[in-house]
N, C-alpha and C positions, 0 to 999 in steps of 0.2 A: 926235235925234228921227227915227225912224224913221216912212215913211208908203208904204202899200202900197192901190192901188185892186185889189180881188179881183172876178174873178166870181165868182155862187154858182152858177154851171151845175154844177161839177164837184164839189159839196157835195151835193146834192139830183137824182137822175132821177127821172123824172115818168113816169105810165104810167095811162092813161085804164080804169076801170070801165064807163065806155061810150064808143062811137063819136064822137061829139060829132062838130060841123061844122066845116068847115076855113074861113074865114073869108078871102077874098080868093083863096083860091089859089094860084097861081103871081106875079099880079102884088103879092102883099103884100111882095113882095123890094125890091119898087120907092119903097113907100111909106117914108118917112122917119119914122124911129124919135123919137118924140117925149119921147122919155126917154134918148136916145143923152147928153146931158150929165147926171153921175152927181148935179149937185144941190149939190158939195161948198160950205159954209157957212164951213166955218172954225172953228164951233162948233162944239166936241167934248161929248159927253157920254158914261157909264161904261156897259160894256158888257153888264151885265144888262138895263140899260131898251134898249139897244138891239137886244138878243137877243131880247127880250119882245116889242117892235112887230115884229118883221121875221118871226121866227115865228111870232106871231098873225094876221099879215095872209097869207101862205102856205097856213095850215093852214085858215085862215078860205073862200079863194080854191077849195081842193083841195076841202074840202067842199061850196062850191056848185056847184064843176065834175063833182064824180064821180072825183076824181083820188086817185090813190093815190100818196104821195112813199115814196119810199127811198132814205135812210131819211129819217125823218116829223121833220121840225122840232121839236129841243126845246131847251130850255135847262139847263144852259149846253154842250151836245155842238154844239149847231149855231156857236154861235161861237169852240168850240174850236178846230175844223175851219180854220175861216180862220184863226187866229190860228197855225196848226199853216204853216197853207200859207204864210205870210210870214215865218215864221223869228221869233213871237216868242210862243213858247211860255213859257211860267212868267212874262212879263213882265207889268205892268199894263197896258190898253189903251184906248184911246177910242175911239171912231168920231162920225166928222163927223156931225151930227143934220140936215145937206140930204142925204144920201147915203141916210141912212135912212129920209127924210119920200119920196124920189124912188123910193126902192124900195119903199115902200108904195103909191106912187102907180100903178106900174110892175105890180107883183101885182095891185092891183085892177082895172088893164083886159085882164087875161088874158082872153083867150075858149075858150081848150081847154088842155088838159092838159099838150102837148109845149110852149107856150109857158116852163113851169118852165125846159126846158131850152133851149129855143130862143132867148127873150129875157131872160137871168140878170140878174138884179140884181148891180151894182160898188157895194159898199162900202168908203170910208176910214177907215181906222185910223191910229194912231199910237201909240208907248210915250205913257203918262201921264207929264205934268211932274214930277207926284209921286216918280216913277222907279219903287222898289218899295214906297214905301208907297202899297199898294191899298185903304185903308178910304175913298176916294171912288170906287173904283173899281166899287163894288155886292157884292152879299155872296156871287155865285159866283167872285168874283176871289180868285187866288193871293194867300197870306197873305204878310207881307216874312217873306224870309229862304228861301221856298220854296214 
């Protein structure tokens, strides 16, 4: 079983439509990140529902900020990406559903634009026990055999 915590800083840059306000300033370095633990549950579920919450709340987040992502959250390119970046590409995958309820949590107290990449959400994955058979894995997952 394979398990990899990702950020998505390096998925997603963020770049503001307007100026927006910087919110603490210099001393927000100081303030403790209350999302610094990723959440993880132990329970895993299949990665379309989890591609689904995590770019809904992003895309949701960027339109009330004014922010413009690129590239823009979609499914299933955005949780290709990760999957690409841990080495398990073609494989079936889960992600832990604390990591993904903490990352919805996380996008929703954005207050500007550079937080996308300033404060990334960590998602856990792992190969499904299924191995390659993917039909629990949601209907944008790899078919078995390839």
């Amino acid at each position: 079983m394979i398990r990899a915590a990702l950020a998505l800083a390096c998925l997603s840059v963020a770049a503001c439509s307007s100026s927006g306000t910087e919110v603490g300033g210099t001393d927000a370095a100081i303030v403790p990140d209350p999302f610094a633990d990723a959440g993880a549950s132990g329970a895993y579920g299949d990665r379309a529902s989890a591609c689904a919450r995590v770019t809904a709340a992003m895309n949701a987040k960027a339109a009330e900020l004014g922010c413009s992502l690129s590239p823009a959250p979609e499914c299933p390119a955005y949780v290709d990406r990760i999957e690409a970046a841990a080495a398990l590409t073609g494989r079936c995958i889960e992600y832990d559903l604390g990591t993904v309820a903490t990352c919805e949590k996380r996008v929703a107290a954005y207050t500007q634009c550079s937080d996308f990449s300033a404060r990334p959400c960590s998602l856990s994955v792992r190969e499904s026990k299924s191995g390659t058979n993917c039909a629990d894995a949601g209907a944008d997952a790899p078919t078995e055999g390839g």
